[in-house]
C-alpha positions, -999 to 999 in steps of 0.1 A, spaced: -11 746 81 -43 748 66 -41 716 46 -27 695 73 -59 707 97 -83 700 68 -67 664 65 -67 661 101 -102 676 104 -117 650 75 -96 619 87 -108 625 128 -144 625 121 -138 591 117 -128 584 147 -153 609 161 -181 589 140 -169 555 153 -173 565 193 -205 578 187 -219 548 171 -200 523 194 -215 546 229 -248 543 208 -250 508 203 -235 504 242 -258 529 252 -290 512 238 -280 479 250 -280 488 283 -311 507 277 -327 480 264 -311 447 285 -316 471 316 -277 464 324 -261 483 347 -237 517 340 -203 505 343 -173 523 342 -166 515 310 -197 529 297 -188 564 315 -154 561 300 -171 554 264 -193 584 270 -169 607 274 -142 597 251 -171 603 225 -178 638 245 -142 645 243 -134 637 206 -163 654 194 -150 687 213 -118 685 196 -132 683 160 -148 709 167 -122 731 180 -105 719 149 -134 727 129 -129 764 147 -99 769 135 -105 760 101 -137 781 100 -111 817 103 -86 802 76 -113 785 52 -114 799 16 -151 786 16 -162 812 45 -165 844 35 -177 869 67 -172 902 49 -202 902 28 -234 880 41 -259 892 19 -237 879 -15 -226 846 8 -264 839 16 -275 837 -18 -246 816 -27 -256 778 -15 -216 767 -11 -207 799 6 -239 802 25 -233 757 36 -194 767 51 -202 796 63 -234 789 84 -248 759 81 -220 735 89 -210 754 117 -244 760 129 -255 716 127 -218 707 141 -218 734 169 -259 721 180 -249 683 176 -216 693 201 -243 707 220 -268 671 217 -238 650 226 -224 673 262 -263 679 272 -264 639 272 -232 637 289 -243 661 315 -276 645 322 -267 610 324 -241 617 349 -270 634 368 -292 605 362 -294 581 390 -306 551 380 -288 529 353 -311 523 324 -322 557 324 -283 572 319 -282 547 290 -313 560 277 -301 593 281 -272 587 261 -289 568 233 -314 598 226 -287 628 231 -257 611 213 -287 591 185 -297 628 178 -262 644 177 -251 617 154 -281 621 129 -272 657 131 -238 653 124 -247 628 97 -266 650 79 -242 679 78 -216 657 61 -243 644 38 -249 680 29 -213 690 26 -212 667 -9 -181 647 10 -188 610 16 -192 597 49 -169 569 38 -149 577 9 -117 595 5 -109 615 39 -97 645 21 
């Protein structure tokens, strides 16, 4: 089980990655072009929103079954860089660009006029994917190479 959720985990961030650059480049065209916020741009945003919750739900799950986590004893995992990446630092970057990408959510639904919910999504999602970015980067995986 663990293999298939780690394939599943490293193959879906594609996916995840593609939303958030396509509701980026939506977002900041709308921002930009002051266009209105269609329904297609709600249903964008929160296909993005949702896929990003599930990888990391999947993420979750691989946390408690990871061989690279070790919980037991901090002090030897925190002076270990690989140990100390899994077990805190990836989580920590994945769980606060989750966090980026459902504040953005939230307050461009609250947002009333049009080019500032496209703003609002540019900046929250632009940040969570520059997050999220930079936790793969520092994971020694490529963004774009082999998905396992």
């Amino acid at each position: 089980m663990y293999s298939f959720l780690l394939k599943f985990h490293s193959g879906f961030r594609y996916l995840v990655l593609l939303l958030l650059v396509l509701t980026i480049v939506q977002a900041l065209a709308g921002w930009f072009g002051k266009k209105s916020y269609t329904e297609t741009n709600r249903k964008l945003n929160l296909f993005g929103l949702i896929f990003a919750h599930i990888q990391l739900l999947v993420g979750l799950i691989l946390y408690f079954y990871s061989p690279f986590v070790k919980l037991t004893e901090m002090a030897a995992t925190m002076k270990d860089a690989s140990l100390r990446y899994w077990t805190v630092e990836h989580l920590g970057m994945m769980i606060f660009g989750v966090v980026l990408i459902t504040v953005g959510h939230s307050k461009s639904k609250k947002a009333t006029d049009a080019v500032q919910k496209h703003r609002t999504v540019a900046i929250f999602y632009g940040l969570a994917l520059l997050v999220i970015l930079v936790a793969i980067v520092q994971s020694g995986r490529p963004i774009l190479g082999s998905a396992s």
